[in-house]
C-alpha positions in Angstrom: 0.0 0.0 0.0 1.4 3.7 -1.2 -0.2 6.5 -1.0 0.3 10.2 -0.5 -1.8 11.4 2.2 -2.6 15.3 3.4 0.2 16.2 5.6 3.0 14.4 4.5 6.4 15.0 4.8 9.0 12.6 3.3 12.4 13.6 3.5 13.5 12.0 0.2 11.2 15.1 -1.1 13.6 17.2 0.8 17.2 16.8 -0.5 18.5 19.8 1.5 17.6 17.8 4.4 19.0 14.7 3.7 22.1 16.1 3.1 22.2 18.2 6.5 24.7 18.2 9.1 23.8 16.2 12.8 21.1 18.0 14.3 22.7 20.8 16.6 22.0 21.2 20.4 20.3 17.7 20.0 22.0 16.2 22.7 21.1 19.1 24.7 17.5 18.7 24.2 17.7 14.9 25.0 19.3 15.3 28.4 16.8 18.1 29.4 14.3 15.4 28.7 16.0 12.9 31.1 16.5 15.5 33.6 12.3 15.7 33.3 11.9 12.1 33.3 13.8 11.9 36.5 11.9 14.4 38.1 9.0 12.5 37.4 10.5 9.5 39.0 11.5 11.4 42.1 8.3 13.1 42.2 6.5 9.4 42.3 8.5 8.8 45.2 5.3 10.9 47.2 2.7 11.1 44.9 3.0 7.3 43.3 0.6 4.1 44.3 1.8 1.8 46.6 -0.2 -1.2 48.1 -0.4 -1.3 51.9 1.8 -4.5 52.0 4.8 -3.3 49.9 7.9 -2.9 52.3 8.6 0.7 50.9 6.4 1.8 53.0 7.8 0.7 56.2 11.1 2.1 54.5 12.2 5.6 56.4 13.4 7.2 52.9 9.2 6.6 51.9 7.6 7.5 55.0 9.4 10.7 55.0 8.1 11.3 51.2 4.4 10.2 52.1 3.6 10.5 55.0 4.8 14.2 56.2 3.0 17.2 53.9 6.2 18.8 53.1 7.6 15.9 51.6 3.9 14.9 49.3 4.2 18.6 48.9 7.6 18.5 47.2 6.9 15.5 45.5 3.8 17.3 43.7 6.1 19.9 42.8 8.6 17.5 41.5 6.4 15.6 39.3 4.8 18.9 37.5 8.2 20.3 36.7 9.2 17.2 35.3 6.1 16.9 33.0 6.4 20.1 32.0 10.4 20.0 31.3 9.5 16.9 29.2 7.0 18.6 27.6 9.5 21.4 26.7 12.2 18.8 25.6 9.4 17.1 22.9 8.7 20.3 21.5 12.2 21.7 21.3 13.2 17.9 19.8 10.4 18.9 17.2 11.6 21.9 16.6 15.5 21.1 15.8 14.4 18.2 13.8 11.9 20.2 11.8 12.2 18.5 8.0 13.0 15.2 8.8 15.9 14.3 7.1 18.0 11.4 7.4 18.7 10.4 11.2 16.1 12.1 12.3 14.3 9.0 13.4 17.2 7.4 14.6 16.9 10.8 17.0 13.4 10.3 18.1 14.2 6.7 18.9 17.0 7.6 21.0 14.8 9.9 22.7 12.1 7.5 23.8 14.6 5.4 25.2 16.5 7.8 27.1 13.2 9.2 28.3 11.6 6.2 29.3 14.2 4.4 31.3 13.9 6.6 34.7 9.9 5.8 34.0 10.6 2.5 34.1 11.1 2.4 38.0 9.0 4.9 38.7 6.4 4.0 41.6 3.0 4.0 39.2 1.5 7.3 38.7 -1.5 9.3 37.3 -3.4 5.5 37.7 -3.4 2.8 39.4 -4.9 0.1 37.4 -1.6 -2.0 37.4 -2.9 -3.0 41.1 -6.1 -4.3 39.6 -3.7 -6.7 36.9 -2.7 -8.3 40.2 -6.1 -8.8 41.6 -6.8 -10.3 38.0 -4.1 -12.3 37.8 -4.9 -13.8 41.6 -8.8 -14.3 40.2 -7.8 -16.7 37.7 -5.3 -18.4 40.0 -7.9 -18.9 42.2 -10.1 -20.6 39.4 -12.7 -17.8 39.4 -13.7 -16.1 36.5 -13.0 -12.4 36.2 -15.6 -11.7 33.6 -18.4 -12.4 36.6 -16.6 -12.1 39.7 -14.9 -8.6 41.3 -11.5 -8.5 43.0 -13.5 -8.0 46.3 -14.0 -11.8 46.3 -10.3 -12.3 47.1 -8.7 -12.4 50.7 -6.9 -9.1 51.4 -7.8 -7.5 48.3 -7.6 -4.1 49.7 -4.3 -4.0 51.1 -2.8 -5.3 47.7 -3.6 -1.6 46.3 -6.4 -2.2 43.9 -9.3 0.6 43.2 -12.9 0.0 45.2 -14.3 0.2 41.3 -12.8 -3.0 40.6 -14.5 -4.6 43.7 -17.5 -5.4 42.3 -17.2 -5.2 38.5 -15.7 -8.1 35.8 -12.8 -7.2 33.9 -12.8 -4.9 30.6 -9.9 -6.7 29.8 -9.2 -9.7 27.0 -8.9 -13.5 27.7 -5.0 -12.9 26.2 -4.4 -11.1 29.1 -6.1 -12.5 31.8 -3.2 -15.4 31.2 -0.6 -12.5 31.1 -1.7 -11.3 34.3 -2.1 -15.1 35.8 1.3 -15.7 34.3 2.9 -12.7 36.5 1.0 -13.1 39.6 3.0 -17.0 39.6 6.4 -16.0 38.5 6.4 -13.0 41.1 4.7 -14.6 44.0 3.4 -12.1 46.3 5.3 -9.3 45.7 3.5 -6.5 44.6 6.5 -4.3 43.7 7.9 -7.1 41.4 5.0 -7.8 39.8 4.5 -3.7 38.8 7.9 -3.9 37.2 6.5 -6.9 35.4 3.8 -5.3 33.9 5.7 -2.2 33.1 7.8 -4.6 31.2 4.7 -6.1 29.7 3.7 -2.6 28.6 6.7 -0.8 27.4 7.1 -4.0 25.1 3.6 -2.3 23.6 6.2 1.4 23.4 8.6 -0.6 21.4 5.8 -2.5 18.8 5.0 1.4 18.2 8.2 2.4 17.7 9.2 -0.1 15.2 6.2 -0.3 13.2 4.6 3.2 13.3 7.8 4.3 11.3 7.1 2.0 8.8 3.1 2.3 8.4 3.6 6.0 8.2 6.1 5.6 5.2 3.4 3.3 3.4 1.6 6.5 3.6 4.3 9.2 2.1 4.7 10.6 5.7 8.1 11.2 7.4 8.2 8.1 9.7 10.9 10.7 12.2 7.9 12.7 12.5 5.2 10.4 13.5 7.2 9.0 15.9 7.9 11.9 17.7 4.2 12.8 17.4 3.5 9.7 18.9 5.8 7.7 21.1 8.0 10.3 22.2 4.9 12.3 23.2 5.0 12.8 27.2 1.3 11.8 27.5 1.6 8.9 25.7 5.6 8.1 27.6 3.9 9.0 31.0 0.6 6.8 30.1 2.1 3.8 28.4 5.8 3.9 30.5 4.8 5.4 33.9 1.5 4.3 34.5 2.1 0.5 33.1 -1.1 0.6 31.4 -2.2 -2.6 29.5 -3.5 0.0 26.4 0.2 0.0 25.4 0.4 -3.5 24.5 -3.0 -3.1 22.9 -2.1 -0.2 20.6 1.3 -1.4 19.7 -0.5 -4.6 18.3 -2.9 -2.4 16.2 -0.2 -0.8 14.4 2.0 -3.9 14.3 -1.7 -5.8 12.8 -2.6 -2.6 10.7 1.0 -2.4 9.2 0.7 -6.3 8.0 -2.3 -5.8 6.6 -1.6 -2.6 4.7 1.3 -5.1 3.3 -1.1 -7.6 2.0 0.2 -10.1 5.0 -3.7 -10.5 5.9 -3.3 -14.0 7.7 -0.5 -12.6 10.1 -2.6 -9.2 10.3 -5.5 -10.8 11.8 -3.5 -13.1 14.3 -1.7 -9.8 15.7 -5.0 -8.1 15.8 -6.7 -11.3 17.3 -4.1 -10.6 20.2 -4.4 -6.7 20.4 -8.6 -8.0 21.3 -7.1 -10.7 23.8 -5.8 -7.2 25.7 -8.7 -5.4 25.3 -11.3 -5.6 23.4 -12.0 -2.5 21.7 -9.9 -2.9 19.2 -12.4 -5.2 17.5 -13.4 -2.1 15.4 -10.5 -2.4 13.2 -11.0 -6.1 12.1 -13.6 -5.5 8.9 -11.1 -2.7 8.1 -8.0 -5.6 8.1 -10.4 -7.2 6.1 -10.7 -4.8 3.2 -7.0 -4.3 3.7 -6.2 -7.8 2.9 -8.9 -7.4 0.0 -6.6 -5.2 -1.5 -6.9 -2.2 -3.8 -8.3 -3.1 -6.8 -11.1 -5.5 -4.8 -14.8 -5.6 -6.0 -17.4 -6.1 -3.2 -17.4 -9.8 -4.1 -13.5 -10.0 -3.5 -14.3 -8.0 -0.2 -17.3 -9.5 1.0 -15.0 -12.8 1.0 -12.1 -11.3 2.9 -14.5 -10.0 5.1 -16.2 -13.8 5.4 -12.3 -15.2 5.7 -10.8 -12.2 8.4 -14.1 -13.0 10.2 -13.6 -17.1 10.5 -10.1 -16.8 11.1 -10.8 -14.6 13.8 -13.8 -16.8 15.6 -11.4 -19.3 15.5 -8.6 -17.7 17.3 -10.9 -16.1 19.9 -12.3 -19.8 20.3 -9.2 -21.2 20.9 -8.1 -19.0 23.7 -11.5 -18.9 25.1 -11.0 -22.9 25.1 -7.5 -23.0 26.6 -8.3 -20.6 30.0 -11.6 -21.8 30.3 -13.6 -18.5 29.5 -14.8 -18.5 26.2 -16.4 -15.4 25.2 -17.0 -13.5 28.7 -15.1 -11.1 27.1 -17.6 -10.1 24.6 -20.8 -9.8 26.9 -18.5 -7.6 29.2 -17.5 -5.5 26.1 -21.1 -4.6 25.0 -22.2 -3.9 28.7 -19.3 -2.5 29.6 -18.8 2.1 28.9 -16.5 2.6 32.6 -18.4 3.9 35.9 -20.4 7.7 35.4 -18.8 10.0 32.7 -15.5 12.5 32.4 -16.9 15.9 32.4 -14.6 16.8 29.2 -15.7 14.3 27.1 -18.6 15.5 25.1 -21.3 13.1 25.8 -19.9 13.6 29.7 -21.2 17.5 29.4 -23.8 16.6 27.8 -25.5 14.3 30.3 -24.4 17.5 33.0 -26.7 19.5 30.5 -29.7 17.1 30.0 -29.5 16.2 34.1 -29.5 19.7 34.5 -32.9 20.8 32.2 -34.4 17.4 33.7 -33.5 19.2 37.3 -34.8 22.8 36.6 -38.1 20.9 35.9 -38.4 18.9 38.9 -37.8 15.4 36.9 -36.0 12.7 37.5 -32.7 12.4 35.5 -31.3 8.6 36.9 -32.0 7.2 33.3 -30.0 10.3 31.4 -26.5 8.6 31.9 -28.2 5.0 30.6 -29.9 7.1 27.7 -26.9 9.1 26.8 -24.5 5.9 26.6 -26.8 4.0 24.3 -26.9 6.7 22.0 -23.3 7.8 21.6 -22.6 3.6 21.4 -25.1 3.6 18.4 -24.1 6.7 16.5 -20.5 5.6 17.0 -21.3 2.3 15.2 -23.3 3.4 12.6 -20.1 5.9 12.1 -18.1 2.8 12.1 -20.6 1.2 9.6 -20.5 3.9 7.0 -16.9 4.0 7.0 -16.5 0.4 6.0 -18.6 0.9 2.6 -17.7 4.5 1.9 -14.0 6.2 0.8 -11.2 5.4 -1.3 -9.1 2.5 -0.7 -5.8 4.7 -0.1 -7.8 6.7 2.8 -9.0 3.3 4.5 -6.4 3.6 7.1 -7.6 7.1 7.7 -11.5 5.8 7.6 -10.4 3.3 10.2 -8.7 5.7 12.7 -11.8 7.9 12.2 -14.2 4.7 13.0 -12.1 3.8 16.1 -12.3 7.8 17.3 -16.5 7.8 16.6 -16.2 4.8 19.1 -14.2 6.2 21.8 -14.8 9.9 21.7 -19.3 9.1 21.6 -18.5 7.5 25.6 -19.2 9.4 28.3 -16.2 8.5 29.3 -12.7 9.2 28.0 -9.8 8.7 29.8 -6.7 10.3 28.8 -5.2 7.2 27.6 -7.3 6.6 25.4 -6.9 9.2 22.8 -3.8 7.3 22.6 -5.3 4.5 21.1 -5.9 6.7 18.2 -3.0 9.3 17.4 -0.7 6.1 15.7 -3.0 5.8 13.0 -4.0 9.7 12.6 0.0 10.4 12.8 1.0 7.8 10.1 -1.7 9.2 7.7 -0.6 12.8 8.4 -1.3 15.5 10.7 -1.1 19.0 8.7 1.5 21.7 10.4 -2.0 23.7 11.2 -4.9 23.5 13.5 -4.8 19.6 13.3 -0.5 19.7 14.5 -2.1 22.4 16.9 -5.3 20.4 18.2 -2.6 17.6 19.1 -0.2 20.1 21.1 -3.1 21.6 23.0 -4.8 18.5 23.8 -1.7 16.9 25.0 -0.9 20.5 27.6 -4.3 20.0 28.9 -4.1 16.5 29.5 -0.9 16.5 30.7 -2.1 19.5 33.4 -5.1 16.8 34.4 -3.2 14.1 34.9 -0.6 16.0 36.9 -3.0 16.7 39.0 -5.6 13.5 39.2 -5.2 10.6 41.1 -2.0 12.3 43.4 -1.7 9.4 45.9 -2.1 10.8 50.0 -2.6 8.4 53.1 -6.2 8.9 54.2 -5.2 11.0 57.6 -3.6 13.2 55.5 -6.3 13.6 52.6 -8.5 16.0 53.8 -6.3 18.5 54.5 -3.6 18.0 52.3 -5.0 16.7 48.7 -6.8 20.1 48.0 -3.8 22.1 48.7 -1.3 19.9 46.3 -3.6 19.5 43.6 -3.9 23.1 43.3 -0.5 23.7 43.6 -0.3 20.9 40.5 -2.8 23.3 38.7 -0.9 26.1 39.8 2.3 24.7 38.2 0.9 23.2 35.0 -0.9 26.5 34.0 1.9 28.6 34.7 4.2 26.7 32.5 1.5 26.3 30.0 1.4 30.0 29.4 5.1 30.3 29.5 5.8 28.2 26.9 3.2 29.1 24.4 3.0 33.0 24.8 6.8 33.4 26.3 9.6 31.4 26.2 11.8 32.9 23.4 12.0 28.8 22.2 9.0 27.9 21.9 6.2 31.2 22.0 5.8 30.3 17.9 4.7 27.4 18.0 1.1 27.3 18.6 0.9 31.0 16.9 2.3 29.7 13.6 0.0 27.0 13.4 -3.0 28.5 13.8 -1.7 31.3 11.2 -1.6 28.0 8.7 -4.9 27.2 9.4 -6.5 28.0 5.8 -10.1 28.9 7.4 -8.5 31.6 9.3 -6.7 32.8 6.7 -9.7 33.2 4.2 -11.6 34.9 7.1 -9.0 37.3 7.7 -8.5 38.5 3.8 -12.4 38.4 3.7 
């Protein structure tokens, strides 16, 4: 598959480039990055999950850190100023490498890795769903099954860190890895602190998928594969999400691309065996198998031809899932927890999240009662999203289908009424390797990763409970204090940096025309 989309930006269309010396103060920009990376890791020192069992807490170092407020308050401080000098470093990276000549990527790459490594010991941060991956894993080894029954069932459940939410509620998560997390829980016994490393492993082996393969998808496409890299993987949200944070959505993703690349190579059989395992992590990504199918179709494919890939992606599919549903024992739980499952309430950001605040709000001015909005809102969004999905499968051009898929998968996630910030990574890979333009779409992606970097900053700051009441008001505004302080200093002043945002939205062509008219 070749094809030319809007946005791109090869280097072999840039001989000036090529032919350019090593990038200068690279080196300079990498080590800033490190220097924010570690920052982050101290900063988790305070503000990172730990479960009530782990020996660092019992460790004078750590009780200094969480349990006296100058110490969670430093820690706060510590982890804001690192985002934000990370932040800082990805843009500057962008900047110096701006055309994407040869070595660039090799640049990028080197970036992730020097970035990631102090995240890679970091205690986990901005979430702490890696504790329910060990109440998951102890579910199957106790022969229950984690599609019906919730981590409350276990003995000492609580103290091993995991949320109340998962208490009650079967797993969102893929029969693939419920064995992962089964597979863990064995090999590190009862240590909690082991077993987080483990699944940050686990995770930043999804990091590396993506930074191997979105490289190469986004050359299929004429786009500079330097360039969606560093859109992508060397993005702080998506290093502090995927790295930090341990979360299973990097494994997920990295199979997408690795299953979208194959099939935009015409390797359909291997492309629907990656994808099959990208579902086994989580099951959203089931959106993308019809569009693997007309991949494997190929270009030139009447609906015949595709209606039988379709019938052939489809079979090869049930088969894998069957299999695996065979071996642990759960068949397709999975899939009944998939169409029943949207996440607990709504974000208040996410558009169908202020809309329900808006309908509950008329319903309340009225004297109604609005328990049912949330149900009706969900149902709704599910059904647009699907019949989004739908239309994009039959309509477009074969060389956009990539695009049509990313923009199925985003109907999907963004009509929830709830969106973590995690999961807008899900879709930048495939938006970045069929082209952002250096306008308001380069500049949607740098805004919406500054506010979700401030939110995250800022959510889920972990504080003992005798300490919360007092203390977990003051740090998170001093979070939000930081964040929009260095938010406005690096788009409106620092000499580096203050163009950025203003010379993409003077590219935007819409404001341009209104200007002259």
């Amino acid at each position: 598959m070749s094809v030319t989309a809007r946005g791109a930006n090869v280097s072999a269309s840039n001989p000036a480039a090529v032919s350019s010396p090593p990038y200068a103060g690279v080196n300079r920009t990498l080590l800033s990055g490190v220097i924010g990376s570690s920052l982050i890791l101290f900063g988790s020192f305070g503000t990172g999950w730990l479960a009530s069992v782990s020996p660092l807490n019992r460790d004078p170092f750590f009780i200094m850190l969480r349990t006296e407020p100058a110490g969670v308050t430093a820690c706060v401080i510590l982890l804001a100023l690192g985002c934000w000098l990370l932040f800082r470093s990805w843009w500057r990276l962008g900047q110096k490498l701006k055309g994407w000549g040869e070595g660039a990527l090799k640049v990028v790459r080197r970036a992730v890795w020097l970035w990631s490594i102090p995240m890679l010991v970091t205690l986990p941060i901005m979430s702490r769903d890696v504790f329910a991956y060990i109440g998951q894993g102890r579910l199957v080894d106790a022969g229950q099954d984690p599609y019906v029954d919730g981590i409350s069932s276990l003995n000492n459940w609580f103290q091993l860190g995991t949320d109340t939410m998962w208490a009650q509620d079967g797993t969102p998560y893929g029969p693939l890895y419920l064995s992962i997390e089964w597979l863990v829980v064995n090999i590190v016994g009862g240590s909690t602190d082991v077993a987080i490393l483990a699944f940050r492993a686990i995770a930043f082996i999804g990091v590396l998928l993506c930074l191997h393969f979105v490289p190469k998808l986004a050359e299929l496409h004429a786009v500079s594969g330097a360039k969606a890299t560093w859109m992508t993987v060397a993005n702080p949200l998506f290093l502090v999400n995927f790295v930090a944070s341990a979360h299973n959505d990097s494994l997920m993703t990295g199979l997408a691309v690795w299953a979208v690349y194959l099939a935009c190579k015409r390797h359909g059989f291997w492309a629907v065996v990656v994808l099959a395992a990208s579902v086994g992590v989580k099951p959203i990504t089931l959106v993308l198998l019809p569009f693997i199918g007309l991949l494997w179709a190929g270009p030139e494919a009447k609906w015949p031809r595709r209606i039988l890939y379709w019938f052939y992606t489809g079979m090869l599919f049930l088969a894998l899932m069957t299999l695996v549903g065979w071996l642990n024992g759960y068949w397709f739980g999975w899939l009944s927890v998939m169409l029943n499952y949207t996440g607990a309430g709504f974000s208040i950001y996410a558009p169908l999240g202020l809309a329900t605040v808006g309908i509950q709000n008329i319903f309340h001015s009225f004297g109604l009662d609005s328990g049912g909005v949330l149900d009706v809102v969900k149902t709704a969004g599910r059904l647009i999203g699907v019949v989004i999905a739908f239309v994009l499968m039959f309509r477009g051009k074969y060389s956009h289908l990539v695009q049509r898929m990313a923009i199925a998968f985003t109907a999907i996630v963004v009509l929830s009424p709830v969106i973590q910030p995690w999961y807008l990574l899900w879709l930048l890979p495939f938006f970045a390797v069929t082209g952002l333009r250096d306008d308001w779409q380069m500049l949607w992606l740098h805004l919406t990763t500054i506010f979700f970097l401030a939110y995250q900053a800022a959510d889920q700051i972990f504080v003992w409970q005798f300490l919360q009441e007092s203390l977990v008001p003051r740090v998170q505004l001093i979070s939000w204090g930081i964040s929009i302080a260095c938010a406005v200093y690096l788009v409106f002043f620092d000499p580096k940096t203050k163009n950025i945002c203003a010379d993409l939205l003077s590219s935007t062509n819409w404001l341009k025309k209104r200007k002259k008219a």
